[in-house]
C-alpha positions in Angstrom: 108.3 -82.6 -87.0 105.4 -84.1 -88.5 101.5 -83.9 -87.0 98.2 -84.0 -88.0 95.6 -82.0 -86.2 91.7 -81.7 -86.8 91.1 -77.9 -88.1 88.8 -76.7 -85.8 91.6 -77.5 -82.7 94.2 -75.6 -85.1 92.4 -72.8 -85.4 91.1 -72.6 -82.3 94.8 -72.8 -80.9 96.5 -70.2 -83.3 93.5 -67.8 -83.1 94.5 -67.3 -79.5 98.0 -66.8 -80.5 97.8 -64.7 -83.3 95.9 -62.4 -81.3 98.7 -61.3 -79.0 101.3 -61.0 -82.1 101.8 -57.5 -82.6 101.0 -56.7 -86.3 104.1 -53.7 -86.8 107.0 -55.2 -84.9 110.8 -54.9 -86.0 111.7 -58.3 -84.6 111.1 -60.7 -87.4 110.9 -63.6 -84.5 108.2 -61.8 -82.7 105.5 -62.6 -85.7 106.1 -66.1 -85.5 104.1 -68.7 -83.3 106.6 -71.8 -81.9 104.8 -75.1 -83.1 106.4 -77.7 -80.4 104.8 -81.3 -80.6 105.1 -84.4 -78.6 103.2 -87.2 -77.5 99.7 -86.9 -78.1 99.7 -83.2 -78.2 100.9 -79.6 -80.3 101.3 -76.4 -78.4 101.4 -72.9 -79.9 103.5 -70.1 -78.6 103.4 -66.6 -79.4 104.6 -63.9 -77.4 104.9 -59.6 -78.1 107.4 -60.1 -75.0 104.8 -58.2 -72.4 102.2 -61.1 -72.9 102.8 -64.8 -73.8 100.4 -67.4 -74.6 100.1 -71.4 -75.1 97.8 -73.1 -76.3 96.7 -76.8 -76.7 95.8 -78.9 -78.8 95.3 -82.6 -79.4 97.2 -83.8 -82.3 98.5 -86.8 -83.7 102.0 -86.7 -83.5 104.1 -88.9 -86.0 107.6 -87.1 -85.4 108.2 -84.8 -82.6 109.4 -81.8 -82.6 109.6 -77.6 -83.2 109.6 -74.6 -85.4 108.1 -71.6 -85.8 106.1 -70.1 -88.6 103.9 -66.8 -89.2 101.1 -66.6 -86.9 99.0 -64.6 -89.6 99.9 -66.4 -92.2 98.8 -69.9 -90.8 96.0 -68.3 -89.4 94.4 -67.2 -92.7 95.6 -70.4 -94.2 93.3 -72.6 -91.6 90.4 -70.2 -91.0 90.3 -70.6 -95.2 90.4 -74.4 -95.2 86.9 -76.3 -94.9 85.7 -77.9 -91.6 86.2 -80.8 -90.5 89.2 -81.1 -92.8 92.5 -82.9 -90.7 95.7 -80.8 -91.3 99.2 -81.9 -91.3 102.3 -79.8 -90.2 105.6 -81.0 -91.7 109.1 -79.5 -91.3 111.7 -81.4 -91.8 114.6 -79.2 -90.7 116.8 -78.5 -93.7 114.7 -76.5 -96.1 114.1 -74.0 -93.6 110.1 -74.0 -94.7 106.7 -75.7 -93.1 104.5 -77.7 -95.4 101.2 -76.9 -94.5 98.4 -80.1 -96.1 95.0 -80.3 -96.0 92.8 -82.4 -98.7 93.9 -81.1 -102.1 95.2 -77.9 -100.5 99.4 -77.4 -100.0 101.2 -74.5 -98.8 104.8 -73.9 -97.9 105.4 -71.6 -95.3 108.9 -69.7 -94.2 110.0 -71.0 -91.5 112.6 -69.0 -88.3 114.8 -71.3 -85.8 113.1 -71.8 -82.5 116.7 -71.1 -81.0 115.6 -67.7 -81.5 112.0 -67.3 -80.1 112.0 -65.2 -76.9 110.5 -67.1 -74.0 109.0 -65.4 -71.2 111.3 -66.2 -67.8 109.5 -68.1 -65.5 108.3 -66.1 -62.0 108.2 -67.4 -58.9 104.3 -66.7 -58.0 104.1 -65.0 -54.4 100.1 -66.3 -54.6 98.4 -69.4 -56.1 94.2 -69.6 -56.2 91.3 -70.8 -58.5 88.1 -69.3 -59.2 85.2 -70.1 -61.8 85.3 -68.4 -64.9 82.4 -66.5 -64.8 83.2 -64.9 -61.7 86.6 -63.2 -63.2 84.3 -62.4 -66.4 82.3 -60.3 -64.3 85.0 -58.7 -62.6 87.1 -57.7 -65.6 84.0 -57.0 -67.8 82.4 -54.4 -66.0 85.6 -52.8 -65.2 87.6 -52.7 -68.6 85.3 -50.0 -70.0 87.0 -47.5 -67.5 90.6 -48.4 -67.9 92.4 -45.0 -69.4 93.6 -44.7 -73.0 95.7 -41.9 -71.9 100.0 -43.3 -72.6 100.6 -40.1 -69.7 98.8 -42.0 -66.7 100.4 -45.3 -68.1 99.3 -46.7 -64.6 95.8 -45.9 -65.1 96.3 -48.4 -68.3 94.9 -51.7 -66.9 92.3 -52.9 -64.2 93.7 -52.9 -60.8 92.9 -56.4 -59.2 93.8 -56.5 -54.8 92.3 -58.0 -51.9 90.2 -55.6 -50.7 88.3 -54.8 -47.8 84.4 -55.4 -48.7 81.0 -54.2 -46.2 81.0 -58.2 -45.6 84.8 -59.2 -45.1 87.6 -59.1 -47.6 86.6 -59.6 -51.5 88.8 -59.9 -54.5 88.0 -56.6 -56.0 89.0 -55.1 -59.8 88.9 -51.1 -60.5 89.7 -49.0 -63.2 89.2 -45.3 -63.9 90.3 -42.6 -66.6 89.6 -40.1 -64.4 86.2 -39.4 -65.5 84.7 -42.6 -64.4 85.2 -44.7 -61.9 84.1 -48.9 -62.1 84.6 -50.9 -58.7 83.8 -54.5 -59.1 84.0 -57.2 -56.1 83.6 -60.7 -56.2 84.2 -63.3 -52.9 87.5 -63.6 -52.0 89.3 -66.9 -53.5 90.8 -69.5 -51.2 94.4 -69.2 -50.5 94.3 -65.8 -52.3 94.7 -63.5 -48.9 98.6 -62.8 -49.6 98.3 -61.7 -53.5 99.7 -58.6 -54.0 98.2 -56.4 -55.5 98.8 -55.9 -59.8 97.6 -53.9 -62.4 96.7 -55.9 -65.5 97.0 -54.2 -68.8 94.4 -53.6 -71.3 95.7 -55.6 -73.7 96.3 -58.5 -71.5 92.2 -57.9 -70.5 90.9 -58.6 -73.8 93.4 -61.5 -74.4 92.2 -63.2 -71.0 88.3 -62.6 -72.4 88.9 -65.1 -74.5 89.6 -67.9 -72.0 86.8 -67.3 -70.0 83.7 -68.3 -72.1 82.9 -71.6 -70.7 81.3 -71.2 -67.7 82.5 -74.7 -66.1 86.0 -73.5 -66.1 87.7 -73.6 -63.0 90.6 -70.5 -64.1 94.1 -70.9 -62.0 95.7 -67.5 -61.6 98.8 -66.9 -60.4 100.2 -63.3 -59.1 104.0 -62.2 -58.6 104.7 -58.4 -58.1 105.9 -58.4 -61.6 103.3 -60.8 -63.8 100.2 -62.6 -63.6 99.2 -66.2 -65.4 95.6 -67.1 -66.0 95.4 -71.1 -66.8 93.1 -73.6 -68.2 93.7 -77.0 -68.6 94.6 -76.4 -72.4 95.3 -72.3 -72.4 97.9 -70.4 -70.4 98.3 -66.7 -70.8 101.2 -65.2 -68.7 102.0 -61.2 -69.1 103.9 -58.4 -67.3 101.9 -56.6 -65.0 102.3 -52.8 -65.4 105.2 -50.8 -63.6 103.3 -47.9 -61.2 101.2 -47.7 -58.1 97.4 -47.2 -58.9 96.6 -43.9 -57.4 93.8 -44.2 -54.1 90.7 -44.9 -55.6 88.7 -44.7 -52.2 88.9 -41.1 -52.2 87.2 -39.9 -54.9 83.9 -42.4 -54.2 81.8 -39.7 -52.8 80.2 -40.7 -49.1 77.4 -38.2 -48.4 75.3 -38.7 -51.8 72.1 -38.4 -50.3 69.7 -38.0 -53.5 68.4 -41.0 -54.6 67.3 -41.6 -58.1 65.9 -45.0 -59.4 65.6 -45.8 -63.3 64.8 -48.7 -65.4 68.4 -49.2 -66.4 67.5 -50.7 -69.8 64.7 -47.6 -70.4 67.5 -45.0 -69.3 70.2 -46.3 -71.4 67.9 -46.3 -74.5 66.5 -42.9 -73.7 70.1 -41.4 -73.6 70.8 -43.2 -76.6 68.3 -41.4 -78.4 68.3 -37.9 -77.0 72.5 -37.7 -77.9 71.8 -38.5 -81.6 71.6 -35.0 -81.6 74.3 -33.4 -79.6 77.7 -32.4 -81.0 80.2 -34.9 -81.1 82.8 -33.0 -78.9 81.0 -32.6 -76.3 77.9 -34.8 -76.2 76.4 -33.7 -73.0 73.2 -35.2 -72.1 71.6 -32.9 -69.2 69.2 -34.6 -66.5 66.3 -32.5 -64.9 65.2 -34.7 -61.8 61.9 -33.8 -59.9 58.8 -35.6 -58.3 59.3 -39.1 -59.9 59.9 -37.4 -63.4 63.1 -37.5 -65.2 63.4 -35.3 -68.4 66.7 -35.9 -70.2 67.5 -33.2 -72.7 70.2 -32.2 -75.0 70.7 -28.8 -77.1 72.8 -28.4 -79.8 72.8 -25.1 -81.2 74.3 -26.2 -84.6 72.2 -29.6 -85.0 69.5 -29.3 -83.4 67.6 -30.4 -79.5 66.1 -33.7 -77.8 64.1 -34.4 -74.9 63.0 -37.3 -73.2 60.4 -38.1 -70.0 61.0 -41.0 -67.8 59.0 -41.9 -64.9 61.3 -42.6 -62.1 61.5 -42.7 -58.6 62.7 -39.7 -57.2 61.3 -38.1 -54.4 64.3 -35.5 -53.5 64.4 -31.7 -54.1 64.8 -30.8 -58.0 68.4 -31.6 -59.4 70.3 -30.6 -62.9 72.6 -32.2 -63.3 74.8 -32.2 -67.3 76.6 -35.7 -68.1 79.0 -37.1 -71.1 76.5 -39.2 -73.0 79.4 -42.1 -73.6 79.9 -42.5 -70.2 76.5 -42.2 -69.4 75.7 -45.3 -71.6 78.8 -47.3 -71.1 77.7 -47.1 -66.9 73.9 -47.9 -67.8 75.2 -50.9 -70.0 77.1 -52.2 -67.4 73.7 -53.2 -65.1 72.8 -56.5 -65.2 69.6 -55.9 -62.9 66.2 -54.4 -63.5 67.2 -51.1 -62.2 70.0 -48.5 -61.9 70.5 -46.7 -58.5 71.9 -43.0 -58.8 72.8 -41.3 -55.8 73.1 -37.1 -56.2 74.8 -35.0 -54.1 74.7 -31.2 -56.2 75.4 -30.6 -60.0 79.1 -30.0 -59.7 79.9 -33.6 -57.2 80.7 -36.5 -58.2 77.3 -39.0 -59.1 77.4 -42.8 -57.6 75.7 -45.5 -59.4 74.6 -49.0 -58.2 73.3 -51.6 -59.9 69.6 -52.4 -57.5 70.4 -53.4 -54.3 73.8 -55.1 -55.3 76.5 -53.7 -53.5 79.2 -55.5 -55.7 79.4 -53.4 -58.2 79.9 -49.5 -58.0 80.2 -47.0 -60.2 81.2 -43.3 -59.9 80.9 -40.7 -62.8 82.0 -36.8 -62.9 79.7 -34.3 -64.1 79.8 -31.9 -67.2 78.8 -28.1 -67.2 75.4 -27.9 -69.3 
């Protein structure tokens, strides 16, 4: 195999696959990235066996061919290397290494058969559909912040994507939740996506897919089995497992008869609860709201460290309210509003509270209470 490839294509293309390489693995073939060229194109392979990803890239290609070669190691190697600069990939078989050429530059890199690198079996795809880019950004970006880090509730480890019914017809609809906090994100439902069944992606597999969806042109082709899901562009395709475990019923614990209404300058609230927690004890960091005639006061009272409080005007027009919340997940929901204002519906101090983002009813958010 011989090719020459511009640098910022290489990089580009190994970036994305030395991302999903797991850094402490005990399979020596699992570090590697398969190289496999022909015509007027190299892809890249890598793979931790729950996630794989190609990518790419156009390359001259003066003698086809395969092997595989560190995925760290040829990263640093490229990201090192100037721009602009063409690189050219030799292995010629029988010395079991990969030249590596660029300018004045030479490396030679270890090389592993590609007999031996795992590839993901191909799944027959129960549902087919395309949407743009930013649309699944939005989806999985708002949600992701809840997905649970607890191993335990392994199915509360990824963002739940189903058909769904929405208050205007069905949607395409993405949760996630720890248990604490609650993120329910819809978007239009996709042509031809009606059947998908419904999958729960893994964390890791959400921050791989980020990646792919910068460009906001991109028309995204995702695939769903019961078992994986695939997320394609024309030069990136990222297949992985989907995880094993029914995603408990969300709908019940979205409260229904929140009847306080509180409106904030989401951008002024998340600020203001910035500041006010600098304060608090890191264990706990409760932030405590006191809501009365279109006054806010957020306070916090660490007896060790110290106390904060904070007056917003607001509109509030309900009897007074306290109400004691985590100050992360106070500021991870407040982040999450694109829109000039947060909506916060109240029921009592110990319910659960229900955010909104304005008058967009495609994005909800729910968030438990702490004792203050």
């Amino acid at each position: 195999m011989k090719i020459s490839i511009e640098r910022g294509t290489l990089l580009k293309a190994i970036g994305q696959a030395q991302s999903v390489v797991e850094r402490r693995n005990t399979i020596p073939i699992l570090a590697n990235v398969l190289i496999e060229a022909e015509g007027a194109s190299a892809s890249f392979r890598a793979t931790d066996l729950d996630i794989e990803v190609i990518d790419k890239g156009a390359a001259m290609v003066e003698r086809a061919g395969s092997t595989t070669v560190s995925a760290v190691t040829l990263h640093e190697i490229v990201r090192k290397l100037p721009d602009g600069a063409l690189v050219t990939l030799t292995d010629d078989g029988t010395t079991g290494r990969l030249t590596v050429e660029a300018g004045r530059s030479n490396f030679s890199l270890a090389t592993l058969p590609k007999e031996d690198f795992p590839v993901m079996a191909s799944s027959e795809y129960s549902s087919n559909f395309t949407i743009l880019a930013p649309v699944l950004r939005r989806l999985f970006d708002k949600s992701r912040f809840a997905i649970s880090t607890e191993e335990t509730r392994y199915y509360l480890n990824g963002v739940y994507m189903h058909i769904a019914d929405g208050e205007n017809g069905r949607v395409l609809r993405c949760v996630a939740t720890d248990g604490h906090r609650l993120a329910r994100i819809d978007a239009p439902m996709p042509d031809n996506a009606l059947d998908m069944p419904g999958v729960i992606v893994p964390r890791k597999t959400v921050g791989e897919l980020r990646k792919l969806l910068d460009d906001d042109e991109m028309m995204i082709a995702v695939s769903v089995s019961e078992t994986k899901v695939r997320f394609a562009t024309p030069d990136v395709t990222l297949t992985s497992k989907v995880i094993d475990g029914t995603f408990p019923d969300y709908t019940r614990v979205i409260p229904q008869g929140n009847t306080r209404k509180l409106e904030v300058d989401a951008a002024e609230f998340a600020k203001a609860v910035d500041r006010v927690a600098t304060v608090s004890s890191e264990r706990s960091r409760a932030v405590k709201l006191s809501l009365d005639e279109d006054r806010l006061v957020l306070s916090v009272n660490a007896p060790d460290s110290g106390a904060a409080e904070e007056e917003l005007a607001v509109a509030y027009g309900d009897e007074r309210l306290e109400i004691g919340f985590n100050a992360k997940y106070l500021l991870e929901i407040a982040n999450q509003v694109d829109r000039e204002n947060a909506v916060f519906m109240f029921n009592s101090s110990g319910d659960p509270t229900l955010m909104r983002e304005g008058n967009d009813t495609s994005a909800l958010y729910v968030v438990m209470p702490m004792r203050v």
